[in-house]
C-alpha positions in Angstrom: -1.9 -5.4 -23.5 -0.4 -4.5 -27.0 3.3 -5.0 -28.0 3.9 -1.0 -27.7 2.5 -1.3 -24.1 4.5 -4.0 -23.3 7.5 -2.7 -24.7 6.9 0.6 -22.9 6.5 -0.9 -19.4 9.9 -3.3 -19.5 12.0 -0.2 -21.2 11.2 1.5 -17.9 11.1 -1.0 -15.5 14.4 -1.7 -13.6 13.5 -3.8 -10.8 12.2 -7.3 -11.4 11.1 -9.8 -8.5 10.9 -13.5 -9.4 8.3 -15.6 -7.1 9.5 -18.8 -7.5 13.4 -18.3 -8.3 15.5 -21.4 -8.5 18.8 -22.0 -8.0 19.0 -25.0 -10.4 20.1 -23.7 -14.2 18.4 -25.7 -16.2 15.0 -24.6 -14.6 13.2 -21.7 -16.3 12.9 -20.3 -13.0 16.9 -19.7 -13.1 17.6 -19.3 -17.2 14.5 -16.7 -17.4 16.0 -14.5 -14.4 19.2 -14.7 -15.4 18.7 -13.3 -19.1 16.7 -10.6 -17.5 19.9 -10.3 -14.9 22.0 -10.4 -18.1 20.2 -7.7 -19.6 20.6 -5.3 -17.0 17.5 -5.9 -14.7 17.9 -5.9 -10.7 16.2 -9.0 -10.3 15.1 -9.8 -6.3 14.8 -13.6 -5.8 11.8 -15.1 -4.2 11.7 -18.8 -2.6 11.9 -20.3 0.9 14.0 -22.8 0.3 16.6 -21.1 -0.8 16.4 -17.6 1.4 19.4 -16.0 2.5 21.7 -17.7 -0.2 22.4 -15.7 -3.0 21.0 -15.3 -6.8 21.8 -12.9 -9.5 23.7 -11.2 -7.3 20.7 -11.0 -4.6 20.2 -12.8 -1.3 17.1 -14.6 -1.8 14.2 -13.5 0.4 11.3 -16.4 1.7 8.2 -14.0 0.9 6.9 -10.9 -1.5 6.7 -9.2 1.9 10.3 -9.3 3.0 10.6 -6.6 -0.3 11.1 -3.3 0.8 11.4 -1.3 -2.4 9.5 -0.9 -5.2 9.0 -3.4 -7.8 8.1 -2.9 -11.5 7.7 -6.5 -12.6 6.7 -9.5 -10.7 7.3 -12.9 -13.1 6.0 -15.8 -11.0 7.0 -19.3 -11.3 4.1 -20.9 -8.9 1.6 -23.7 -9.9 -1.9 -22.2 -10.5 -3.3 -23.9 -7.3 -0.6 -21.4 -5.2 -1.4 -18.0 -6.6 -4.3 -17.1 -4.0 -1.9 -18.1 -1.5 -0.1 -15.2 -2.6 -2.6 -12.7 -3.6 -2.3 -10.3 -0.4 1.4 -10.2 -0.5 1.2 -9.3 -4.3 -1.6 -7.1 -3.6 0.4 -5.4 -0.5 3.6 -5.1 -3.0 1.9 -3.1 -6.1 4.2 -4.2 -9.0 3.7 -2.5 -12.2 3.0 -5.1 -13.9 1.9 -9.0 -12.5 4.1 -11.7 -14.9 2.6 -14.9 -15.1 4.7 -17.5 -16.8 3.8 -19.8 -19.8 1.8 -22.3 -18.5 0.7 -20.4 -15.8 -3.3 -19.2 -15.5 -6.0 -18.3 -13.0 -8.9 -16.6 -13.9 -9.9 -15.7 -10.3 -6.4 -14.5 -9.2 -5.6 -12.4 -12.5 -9.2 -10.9 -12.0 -8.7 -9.7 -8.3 -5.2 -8.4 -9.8 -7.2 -6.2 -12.4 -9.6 -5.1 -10.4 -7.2 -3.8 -7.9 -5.8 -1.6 -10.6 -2.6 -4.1 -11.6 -1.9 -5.1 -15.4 -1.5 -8.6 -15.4 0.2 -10.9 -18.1 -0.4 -14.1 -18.6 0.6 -17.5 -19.9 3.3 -16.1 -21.3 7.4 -16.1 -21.2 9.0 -13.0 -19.8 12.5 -13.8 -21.7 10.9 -14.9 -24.9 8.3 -11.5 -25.0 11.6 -9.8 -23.8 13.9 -11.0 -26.7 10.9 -10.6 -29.1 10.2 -6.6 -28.6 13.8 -5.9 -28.4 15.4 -7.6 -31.2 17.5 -6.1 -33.4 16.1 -5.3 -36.5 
């Protein structure tokens, strides 16, 4: 995906969920939500352990399926070895685009993604891409 695209699809996108939202600030799973909070995003908090307690002013849900609205970006915080875990909830959710976080690859999962019809980005910071496309010149 090219800088313009990428820039296109977070200009419109208004609704971010974060699989994998902590509560701790110093986690990149709290700071990267939070800038994305900051700047204006909806962000809808995904973990277990921390459902119903709240987040970016959000009550944090356990699952992708417990979302009931549409989402444009989902930015994943999950090891590798978890994404297929999660590949029918994502699939079932349709996000406009599928964020995975530096560090964060799987061939097999990102393929199934494609060839469902998502975009998927990977290995790759949200708030860094985010700060990068829409800094002021």
């Amino acid at each position: 995906m090219t800088d313009q695209e990428l820039k296109a699809h977070l200009e419109k996108a208004r609704t971010i969920a974060v699989l994998g939202a902590h509560k701790d600030p110093s986690r990149p799973a709290h700071y990267v939500p939070r800038y994305l909070w900051e700047e204006g995003y909806r962000i809808l908090p995904v973990n277990p352990r921390f459902a119903g307690e709240e987040l970016f002013g959000t009550q944090v849900v356990a699952s992708l399926g417990e979302i009931a609205e549409p989402v444009d970006v989902l930015d994943v915080f999950r090891p590798p070895e978890a994404l297929l875990g999660h590949l029918e909830e994502v699939l079932a959710l349709r996000p406009g685009v599928v964020w995975l976080q530096s560090g964060i690859r799987h061939p097999a999962f990102e393929a199934a993604l494609r060839e469902a019809g998502l975009l998927v980005v990977a290995d790759r910071c949200l708030m860094v891409e985010h700060r990068r496309l829409f800094a002021a010149p």
